[in-house]
C-alpha positions in Angstrom: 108.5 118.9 37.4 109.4 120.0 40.8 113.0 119.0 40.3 113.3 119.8 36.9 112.7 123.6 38.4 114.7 122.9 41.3 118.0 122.1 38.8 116.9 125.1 36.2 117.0 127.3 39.4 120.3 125.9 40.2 121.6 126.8 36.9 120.2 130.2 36.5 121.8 131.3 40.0 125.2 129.8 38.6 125.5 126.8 41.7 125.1 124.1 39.0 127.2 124.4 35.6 127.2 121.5 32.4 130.9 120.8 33.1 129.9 119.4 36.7 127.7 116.9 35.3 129.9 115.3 32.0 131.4 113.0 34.5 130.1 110.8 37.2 131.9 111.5 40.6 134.3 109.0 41.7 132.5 105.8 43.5 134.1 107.1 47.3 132.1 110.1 47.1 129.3 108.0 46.2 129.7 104.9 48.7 127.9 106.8 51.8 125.2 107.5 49.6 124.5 103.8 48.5 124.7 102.5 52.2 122.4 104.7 53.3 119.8 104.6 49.7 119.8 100.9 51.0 118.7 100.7 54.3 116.7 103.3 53.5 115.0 100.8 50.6 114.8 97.9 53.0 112.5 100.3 55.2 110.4 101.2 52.6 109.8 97.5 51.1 109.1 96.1 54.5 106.3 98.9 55.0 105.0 98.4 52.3 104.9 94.5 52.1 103.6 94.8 55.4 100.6 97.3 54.8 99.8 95.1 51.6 99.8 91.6 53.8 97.4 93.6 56.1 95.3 94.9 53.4 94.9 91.4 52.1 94.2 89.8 55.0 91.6 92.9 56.2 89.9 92.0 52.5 89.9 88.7 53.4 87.4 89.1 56.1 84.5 91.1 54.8 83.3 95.1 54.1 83.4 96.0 57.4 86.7 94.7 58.4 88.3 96.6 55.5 86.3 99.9 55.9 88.0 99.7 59.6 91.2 98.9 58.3 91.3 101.3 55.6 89.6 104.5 58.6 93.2 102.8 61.0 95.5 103.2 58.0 94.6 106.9 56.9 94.9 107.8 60.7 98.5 105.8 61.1 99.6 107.7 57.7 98.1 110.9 59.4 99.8 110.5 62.3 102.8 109.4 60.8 103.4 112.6 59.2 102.5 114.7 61.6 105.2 113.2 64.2 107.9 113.1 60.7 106.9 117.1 60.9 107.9 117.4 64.5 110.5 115.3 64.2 112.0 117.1 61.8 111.2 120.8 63.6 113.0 119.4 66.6 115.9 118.3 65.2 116.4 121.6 63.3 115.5 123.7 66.8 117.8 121.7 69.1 121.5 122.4 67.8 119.9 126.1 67.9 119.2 125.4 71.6 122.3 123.4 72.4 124.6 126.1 71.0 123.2 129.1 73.0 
């Protein structure tokens, strides 16, 4: 939904036309994308294998264990996106900084 509105706006402000997208764009455009859509894929798989294997294991072990497990994983995923935040503040404030 959200990028079905995200393209319609693109259209309506005349950025995006049909013509651009009746072909594919040639592969060397597309190269940089792929290498970096994969590592990016091996990151998420290895998180996620890895927070399952825990899961499992933390299930494994009783009621309490995975009540404590589960209160440590919704901090880590709290944390986690708060730092993502500032990371990403920081590295849209310091070019501003370094160029001044």
């Amino acid at each position: 939904t959200a990028s079905f509105g995200l393209i319609l706006l693109l259209f309506r402000k005349r950025i995006l036309h049909f013509s651009d997208l009746k072909s594919a764009p040639p592969i060397r455009a597309i190269l940089p994308l792929l290498r970096t859509g994969v590592v990016l894929s091996i990151r998420t798989l290895s998180i996620l294998s890895t927070v399952s294997f825990a899961t499992a294991t933390a299930a494994r072990m009783g009621t309490a264990n995975i009540a404590a497990f589960e209160i440590t994983r919704q901090l880590w995923a709290l944390f986690a996106r708060l730092f993502d935040a500032i990371s990403v503040t920081a590295q849209s404030l310091l070019p501003v900084e370094l160029g001044r």
